[in-house]
C-alpha positions, -999 to 999 in steps of 0.1 A, spaced: 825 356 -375 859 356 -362 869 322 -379 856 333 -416 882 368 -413 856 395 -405 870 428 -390 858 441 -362 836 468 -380 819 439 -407 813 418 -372 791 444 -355 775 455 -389 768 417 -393 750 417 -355 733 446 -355 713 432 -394 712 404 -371 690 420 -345 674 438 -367 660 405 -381 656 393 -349 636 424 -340 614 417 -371 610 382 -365 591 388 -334 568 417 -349 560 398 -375 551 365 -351 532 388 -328 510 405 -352 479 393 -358 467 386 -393 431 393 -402 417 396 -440 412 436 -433 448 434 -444 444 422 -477 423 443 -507 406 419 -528 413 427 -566 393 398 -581 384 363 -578 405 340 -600 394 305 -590 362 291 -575 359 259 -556 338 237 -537 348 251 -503 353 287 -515 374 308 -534 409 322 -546 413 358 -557 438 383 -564 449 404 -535 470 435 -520 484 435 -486 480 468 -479 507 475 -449 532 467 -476 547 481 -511 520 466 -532 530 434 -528 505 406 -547 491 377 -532 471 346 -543 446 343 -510 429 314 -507 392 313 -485 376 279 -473 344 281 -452 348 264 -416 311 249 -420 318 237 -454 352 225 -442 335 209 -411 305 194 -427 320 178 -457 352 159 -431 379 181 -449 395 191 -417 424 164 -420 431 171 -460 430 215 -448 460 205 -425 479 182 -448 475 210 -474 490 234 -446 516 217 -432 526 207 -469 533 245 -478 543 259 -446 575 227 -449 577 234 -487 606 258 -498 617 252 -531 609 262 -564 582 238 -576 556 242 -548 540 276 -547 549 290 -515 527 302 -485 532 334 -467 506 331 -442 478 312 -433 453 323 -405 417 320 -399 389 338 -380 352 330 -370 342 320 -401 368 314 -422 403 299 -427 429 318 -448 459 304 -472 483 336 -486 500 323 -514 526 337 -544 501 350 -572 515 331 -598 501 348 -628 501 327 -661 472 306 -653 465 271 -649 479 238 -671 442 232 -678 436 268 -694 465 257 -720 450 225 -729 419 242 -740 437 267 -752 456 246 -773 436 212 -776 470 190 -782 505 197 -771 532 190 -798 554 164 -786 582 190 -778 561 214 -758 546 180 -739 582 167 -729 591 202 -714 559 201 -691 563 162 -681 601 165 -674 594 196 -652 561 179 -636 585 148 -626 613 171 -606 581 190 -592 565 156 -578 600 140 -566 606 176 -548 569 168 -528 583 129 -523 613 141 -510 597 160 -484 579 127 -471 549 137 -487 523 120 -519 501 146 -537 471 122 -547 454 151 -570 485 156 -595 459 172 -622 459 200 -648 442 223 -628 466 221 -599 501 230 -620 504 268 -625 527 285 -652 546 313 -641 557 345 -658 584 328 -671 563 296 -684 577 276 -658 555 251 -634 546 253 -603 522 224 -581 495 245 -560 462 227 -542 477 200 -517 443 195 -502 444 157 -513 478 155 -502 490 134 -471 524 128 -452 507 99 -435 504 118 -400 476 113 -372 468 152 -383 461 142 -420 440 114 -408 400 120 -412 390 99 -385 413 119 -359 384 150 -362 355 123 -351 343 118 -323 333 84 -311 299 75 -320 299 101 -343 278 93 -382 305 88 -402 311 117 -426 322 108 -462 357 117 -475 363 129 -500 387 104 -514 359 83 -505 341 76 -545 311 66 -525 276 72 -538 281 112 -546 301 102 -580 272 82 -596 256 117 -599 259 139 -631 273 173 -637 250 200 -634 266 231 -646 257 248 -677 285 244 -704 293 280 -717 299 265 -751 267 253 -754 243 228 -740 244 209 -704 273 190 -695 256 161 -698 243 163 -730 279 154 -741 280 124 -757 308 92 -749 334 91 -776 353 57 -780 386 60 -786 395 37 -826 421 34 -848 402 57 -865 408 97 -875 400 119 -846 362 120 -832 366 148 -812 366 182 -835 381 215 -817 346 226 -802 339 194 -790 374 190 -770 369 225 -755 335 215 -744 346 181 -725 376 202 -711 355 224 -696 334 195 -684 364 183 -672 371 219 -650 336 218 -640 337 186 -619 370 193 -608 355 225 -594 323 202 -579 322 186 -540 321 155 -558 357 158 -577 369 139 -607 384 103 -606 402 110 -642 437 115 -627 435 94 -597 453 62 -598 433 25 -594 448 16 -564 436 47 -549 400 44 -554 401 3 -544 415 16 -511 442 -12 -514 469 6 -503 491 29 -521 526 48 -520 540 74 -537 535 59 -571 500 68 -573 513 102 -582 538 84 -612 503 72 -625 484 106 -626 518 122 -649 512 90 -670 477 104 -674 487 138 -682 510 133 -706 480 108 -730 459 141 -722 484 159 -737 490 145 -766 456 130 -777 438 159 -768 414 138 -741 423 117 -708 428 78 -712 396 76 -688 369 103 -697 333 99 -695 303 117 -690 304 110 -651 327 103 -623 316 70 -616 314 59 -654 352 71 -650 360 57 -622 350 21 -634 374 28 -664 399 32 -641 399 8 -621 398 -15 -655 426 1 -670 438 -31 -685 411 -33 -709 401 -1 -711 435 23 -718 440 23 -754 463 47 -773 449 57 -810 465 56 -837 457 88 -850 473 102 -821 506 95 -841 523 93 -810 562 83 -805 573 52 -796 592 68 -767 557 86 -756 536 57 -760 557 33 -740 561 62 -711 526 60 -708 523 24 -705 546 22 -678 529 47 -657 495 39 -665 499 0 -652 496 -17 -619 514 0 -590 537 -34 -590 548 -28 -623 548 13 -627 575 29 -636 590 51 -609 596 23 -584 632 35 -580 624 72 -580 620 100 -600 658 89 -616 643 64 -628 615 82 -651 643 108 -660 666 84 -680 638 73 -696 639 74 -735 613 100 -739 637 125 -719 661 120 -745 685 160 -745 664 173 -715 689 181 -690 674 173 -656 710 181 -642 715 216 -655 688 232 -637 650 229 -661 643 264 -650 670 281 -664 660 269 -695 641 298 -714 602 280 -712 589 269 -750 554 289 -741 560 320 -720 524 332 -710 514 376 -718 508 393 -689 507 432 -693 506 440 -663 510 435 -628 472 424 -618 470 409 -651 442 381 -642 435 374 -681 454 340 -682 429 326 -657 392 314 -661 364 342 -660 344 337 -628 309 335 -638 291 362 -610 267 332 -597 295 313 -584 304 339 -560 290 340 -528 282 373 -508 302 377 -479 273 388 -464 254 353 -474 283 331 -466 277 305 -440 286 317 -402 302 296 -381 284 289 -352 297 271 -315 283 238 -327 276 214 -350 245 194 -364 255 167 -334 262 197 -311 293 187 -308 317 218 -313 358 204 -325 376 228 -310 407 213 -320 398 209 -356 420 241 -364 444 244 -341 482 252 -351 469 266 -384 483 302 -382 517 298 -397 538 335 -410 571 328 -431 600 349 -422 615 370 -452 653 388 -455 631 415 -471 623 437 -436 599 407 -432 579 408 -464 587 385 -496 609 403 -523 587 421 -548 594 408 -588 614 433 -604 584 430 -633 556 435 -608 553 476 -619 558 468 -654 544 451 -688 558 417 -697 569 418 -728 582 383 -729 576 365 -762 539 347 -767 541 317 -788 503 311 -787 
């Protein structure tokens, strides 16, 4: 303190705010978190392992959480223990602006606990339907952010493997954000499935693992109209488009309902990925390749009416990508695609994210003077602080009872109980904020940001 010129009166006024982070540090490490502390608002996202909802931690000034719950016998049952501490470690590491950050994370008998940001202008996926194709301007803004977002989780030693629309948020400011790293792996023993197995153990499937789950069909009752499954295939022609406005939202929300499923959706995932040959971090380069066709023919290169019918597509993406020409697409978008969408060998993004970012596409996006400065070409309506409106209604069924949820009990079916399976999962980030994150200045008020939708 001495060598930067403090007086003598700024040098103790800097040590005692010092020790009194010091002093808050250790509170906060030695409380212990339980979901009594929380107030559930409402449930904003429903998945195979449980549920995220809105809520209140109550000890503090109304601050707004995103809390994710995963059942331990679900977790347990299903070999997700590895892909729950990837996810974990992922957030707990990541501290920049395109990864949703994690507060907490604890667990009790029953359950394990992720406290997120609540970020509130819903999912990438909601847009799509919302808007059934992306003009090419509004498409470049999302893809040039969703590349710095992926090279921030490379540069952290880490490959997403589910880069999807349902797993990029849009803040208040209609700015992205990657949430869900439960696919993600930094190539530790803890992220390795066969670490939680014992020896002479039945193998449990992964669930990276296609196997024989994704030659099953969707079951869920389209809201639109009609099973899932009575949705025809659509091939893709030179012709005008096939797929009229109902008929996209119907295969989107096909598309959500898988994703939402224990059995997942291939759509995203790259080839070298489901052959198990070995892959790096380009397998994530593929999945934007992906997006960006989705967003600007209105449909993923892939789509079928189930996983494995996609997952053969895939895998035969030689023959089976095709870009129509009703689509009307640039020649800058259309070779962008091509590049990603290609053998891991040839994909572009081999050098890095630099690569992608001088790419021709990206022409006036400037990737140096900071993308989220830039005022967002969609900025979502939220009018008011526990505004859940941009977000999916959660049908009632979905929702389990906490008083129906599965308990945990000592053992497993083998009776065989992992007691290491969760340990080192309780993780607390220290604030400046008297040990709580900084509320948004907006959180008390209406946003009255423009809507462009």
């Amino acid at each position: 303190m001495k060598k930067i010129g403090l007086s003598e009166e700024a040098q103790c006024q800097m040590r005692r705010m010092l020790s009194q982070k010091e002093s808050n540090y250790i509170r906060l490490k030695r409380a212990k978190m339980n979901k009594a502390m929380f107030l559930k608002i409402k449930a904003i996202g429903v998945g195979a392992f449980g549920e995220v909802a809105l809520v209140r931690k109550i000890d503090t000034n109304n601050h707004l959480y995103a809390m994710k719950t995963l059942r331990k016998t679900d977790v347990l049952k299903r070999n997700q223990v590895a892909h729950v501490k990837a996810e974990r470690d992922i957030l707990a590491e990541a501290d920049n602006e395109w990864v949703v950050k994690l507060y907490y994370s604890f667990q009790d008998k029953d359950n394990l606990y992720f406290v997120m940001d609540y970020i509130p202008g819903g999912d990438l996926m909601s847009l799509l339907i919302k808007l059934g194709i992306f003009e090419e301007p509004l498409a470049r803004f999302y893809i040039a952010e969703l590349v710095c977002a992926v090279e921030s989780v490379h540069k952290m030693g880490f490959i997403h493997r589910d880069i999807k629309p349902d797993n990029i948020l849009i803040d208040r400011d209609g700015h992205i954000k990657l949430t869900d790293f439960g696919l993600c792996t930094g190539f530790r023993w803890t992220h390795n499935s066969k670490y939680y197995q014992r020896n002479g153990d039945h193998s449990r499937q992964d669930s990276f693992d296609p196997g024989e789950d994704w030659t099953n069909e969707c079951r869920c009752n389209n809201a639109v109209g009609g099973n899932c499954n009575s949705l025809g295939t659509t091939h893709i022609t030179g012709h005008p488009p096939v797929l009229k406005t109902l008929e996209r939202r119907r295969r989107r929300e096909h598309q959500r309902c898988l994703a939402h499923s224990l059995v997942g959706t291939p759509n995203y995932i790259a080839p070298e990925v489901l052959l198990r040959t070995g892959y790096t971090q380009l397998c994530d380069w593929w999945s934007v390749g992906v997006i960006l066709y989705e967003m600007l023919v209105g449909q993923p290169p892939f789509m079928a009416n189930t996983p494995a019918e996609t997952q053969y597509k895939v895998i035969n993406w030689s023959t089976t990508l095709q870009i129509p020409n009703y689509a009307n697409l640039s020649p800058e978008a259309a070779d962008l695609i091509v590049r990603l969408c290609t053998s891991a060998d040839q994909r572009s993004g081999r050098g890095g994210a630099g690569e992608l970012k001088t790419h021709p596409f990206f022409n006036g996006v400037d990737f140096e003077g900071g993308l989220r400065s830039k005022t967002a070409p969609y900025i979502p309506k939220i009018r008011f602080a526990t505004d859940t409106s941009n977000f999916d209604p959660i049908v009632p069924d979905k929702l389990r009872n906490s008083a129906d949820e599965d308990k945990m009990d000592n053992t497993l079916d083998n009776g065989k109980h992992p007691v290491h399976a969760f340990f080192e999962f309780t993780f607390r980030r220290f604030f400046d904020d008297g040990g709580h994150p900084r509320m948004n200045p907006d959180d008390n008020e209406a946003n009255h940001g423009p809507v462009y939708v």
